[in-house]
N, C-alpha and C positions, 0 to 999 in steps of 0.2 A: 442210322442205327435202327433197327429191328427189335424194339423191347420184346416183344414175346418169345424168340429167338436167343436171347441173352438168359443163358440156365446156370450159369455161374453163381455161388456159394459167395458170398463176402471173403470167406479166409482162402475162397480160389483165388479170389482179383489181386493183381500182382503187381499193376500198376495202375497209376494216376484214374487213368481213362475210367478204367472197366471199374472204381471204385465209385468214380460219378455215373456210369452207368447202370451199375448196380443202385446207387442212390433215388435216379431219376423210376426207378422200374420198383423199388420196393419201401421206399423211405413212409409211404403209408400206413403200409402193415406191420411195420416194425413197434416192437415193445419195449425193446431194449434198444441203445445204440453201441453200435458195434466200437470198438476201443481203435480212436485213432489218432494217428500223427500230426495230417494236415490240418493245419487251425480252419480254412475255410470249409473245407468239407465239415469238422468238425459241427461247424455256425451251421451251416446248412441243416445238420440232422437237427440241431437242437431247434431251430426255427420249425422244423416240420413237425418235432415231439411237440413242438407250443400253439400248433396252428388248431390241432382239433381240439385246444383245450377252450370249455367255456368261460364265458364274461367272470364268473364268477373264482372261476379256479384259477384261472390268470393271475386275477387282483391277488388269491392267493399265495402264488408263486414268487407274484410282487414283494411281497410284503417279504415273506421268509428268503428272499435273494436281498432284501434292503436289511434284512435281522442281520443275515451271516456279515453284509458288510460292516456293521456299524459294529457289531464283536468283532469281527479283527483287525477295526482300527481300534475299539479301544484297546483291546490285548497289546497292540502294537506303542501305542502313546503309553499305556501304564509301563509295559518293560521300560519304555525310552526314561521314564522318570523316574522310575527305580534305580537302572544301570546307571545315571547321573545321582540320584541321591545317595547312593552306596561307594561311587566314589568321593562325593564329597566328606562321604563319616571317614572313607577310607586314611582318606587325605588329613582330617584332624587327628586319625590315631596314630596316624604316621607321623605327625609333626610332636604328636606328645610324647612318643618313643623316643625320640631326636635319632634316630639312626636310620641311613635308608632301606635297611633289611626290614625294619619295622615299619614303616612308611610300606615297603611292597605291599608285607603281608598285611597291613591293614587296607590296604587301599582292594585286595584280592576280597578280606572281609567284609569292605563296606558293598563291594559291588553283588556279592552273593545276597548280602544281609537287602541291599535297593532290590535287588532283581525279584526276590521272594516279595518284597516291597508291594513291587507291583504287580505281581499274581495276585495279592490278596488285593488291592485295591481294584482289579480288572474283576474277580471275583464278585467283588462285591458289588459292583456296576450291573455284573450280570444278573445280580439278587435280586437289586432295588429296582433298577430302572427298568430292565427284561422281565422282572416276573419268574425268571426260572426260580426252581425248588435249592436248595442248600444240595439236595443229594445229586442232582444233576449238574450241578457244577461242580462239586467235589470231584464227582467223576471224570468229568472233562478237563478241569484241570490238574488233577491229579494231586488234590490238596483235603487235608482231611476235614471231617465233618465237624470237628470238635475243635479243629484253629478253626475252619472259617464261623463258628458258632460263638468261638471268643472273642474274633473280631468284631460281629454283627452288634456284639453285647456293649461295644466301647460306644 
């Protein structure tokens, strides 16, 4: 292959090849990376977006890819606690109805009533323990400023 000779466009290359050839020939000067399919090429660009970064911006990057992980596992474990604790209210309101229509609809209740459950408790993880602001989590999770303010109050 003849990189200099290779004048194709990224949204020219049509297949596999000419998309690592075009990688091999521009993945330096690139600002942006181009939106793609394959996971390894994929790695590739992102490896090349991280190679000219320095010592310092790294650790960076570090840090805020280890933030995003640890917020969406706890958003992930607060749901899971919630949709369990909302069936379990679900489940006593259903047993105190005695009828299993009652029982549905409470067990539908309790699950809504866990789930919101655990939005606020995932909230408030991200309050206390991350340092974000009350108004940037409101925003992110789509919860108002004045429940997650009641909660913080209990």
């Amino acid at each position: 292959i003849e990189l200099p000779k290779f004048k194709k466009s990224f949204q020219e290359c049509q297949n596999i090849e000419d998309k690592w050839i075009y990688f091999i020939k521009n993945a330096r000067d690139l600002d942006v990376v181009p939106k793609l399919k394959d996971k390894n090429l994929k790695k590739a660009f992102e490896i090349a977006n991280t190679a000219t970064l320095s010592k310092e911006e790294l650790e960076i990057q570090d840090k805020r890819e280890e933030f995003i992980f640890m917020q969406k596992s706890s958003i992930e474990k607060a749901k899971r606690e919630g949709r369990e604790e909302g069936r379990e209210e679900g489940r006593e309101e259903g047993r105190e109805e005695g009828r299993e229509e009652g029982r549905e609809e409470g067990i539908e209740i309790g699950e809504e009533r866990g789930e919101k459950r655990g939005e606020i408790k995932t909230a408030i993880t991200m309050i206390k323990e991350f340092n974000l602001s009350i108004e940037e989590v409101s925003k992110k999770l789509n919860i108002s400023i004045y429940e997650l303010k009641k909660y913080l109050e209990k």
